[in-house]
C-alpha positions, 0 to 999 in steps of 0.5 A: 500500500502507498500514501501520498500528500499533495502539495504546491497548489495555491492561486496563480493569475491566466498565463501563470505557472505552478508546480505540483508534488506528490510524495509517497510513503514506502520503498517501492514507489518506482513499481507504481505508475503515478497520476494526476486527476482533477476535480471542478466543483460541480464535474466528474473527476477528470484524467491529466497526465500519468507516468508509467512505473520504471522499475530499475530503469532511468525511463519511464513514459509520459501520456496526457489529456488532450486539454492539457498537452503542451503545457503540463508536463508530469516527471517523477524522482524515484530517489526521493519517492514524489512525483511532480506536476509543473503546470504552465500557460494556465487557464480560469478552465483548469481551476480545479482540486488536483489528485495524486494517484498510485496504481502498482506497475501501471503504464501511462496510457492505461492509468487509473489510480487505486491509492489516492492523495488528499487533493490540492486546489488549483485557483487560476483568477485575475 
């Protein structure tokens, strides 16, 4: 079982920039694919962006939501068990609480999260 927390979150005006952590308890975060969901009041829960596990390997692949591509980009740190969100040229649309999910050797592009954060909110207003 994993934990994560979320952090980084805050109020950012249009065109700003932000970056998001998560940091997960226990010692086998590299076999956990990792991603990011959000949550606009009053919408479902929405995928962002995953990365996939990497295991022993320096690699690991990226895939994003559309609504996003080009200007969030996710990356993990397996030496220090947290994986990153770096959100630039935002927009009042991506507003939203942000979620940091775990799934066990999940790739990016079959990613769904089953351990979940706490959630962080993301308030992009001039």
């Amino acid at each position: 079982q994993v934990q994560l927390v979320e952090s980084g979150g805050g109020l950012v005006q249009p065109g700003g920039s932000l970056r998001l952590s998560c940091a997960a308890s226990g010692r086998t975060f590299s076999s956990y694919g990792m991603g990011w969901f959000r949550q606009a009041p009053g919408k479902e829960r929405e995928f962002v962006a995953a990365v996939s596990w990497s295991g022993g390997s320096t690699y690991s692949s990226t895939f994003y939501a559309d609504s996003v591509k080009g200007r969030f980009t996710i990356s993990r740190d397996n030496n220090k068990n947290t994986v990153y969100l770096q959100m630039n040229a935002l927009k009042p649309e991506d507003t939203a609480v942000y979620y940091c999910a775990a799934e066990w050797r999940a790739t990016a592009t079959m990613f769904s999260g089953n351990y979940w954060g706490q959630g962080t909110q993301v308030t992009v207003s001039s």
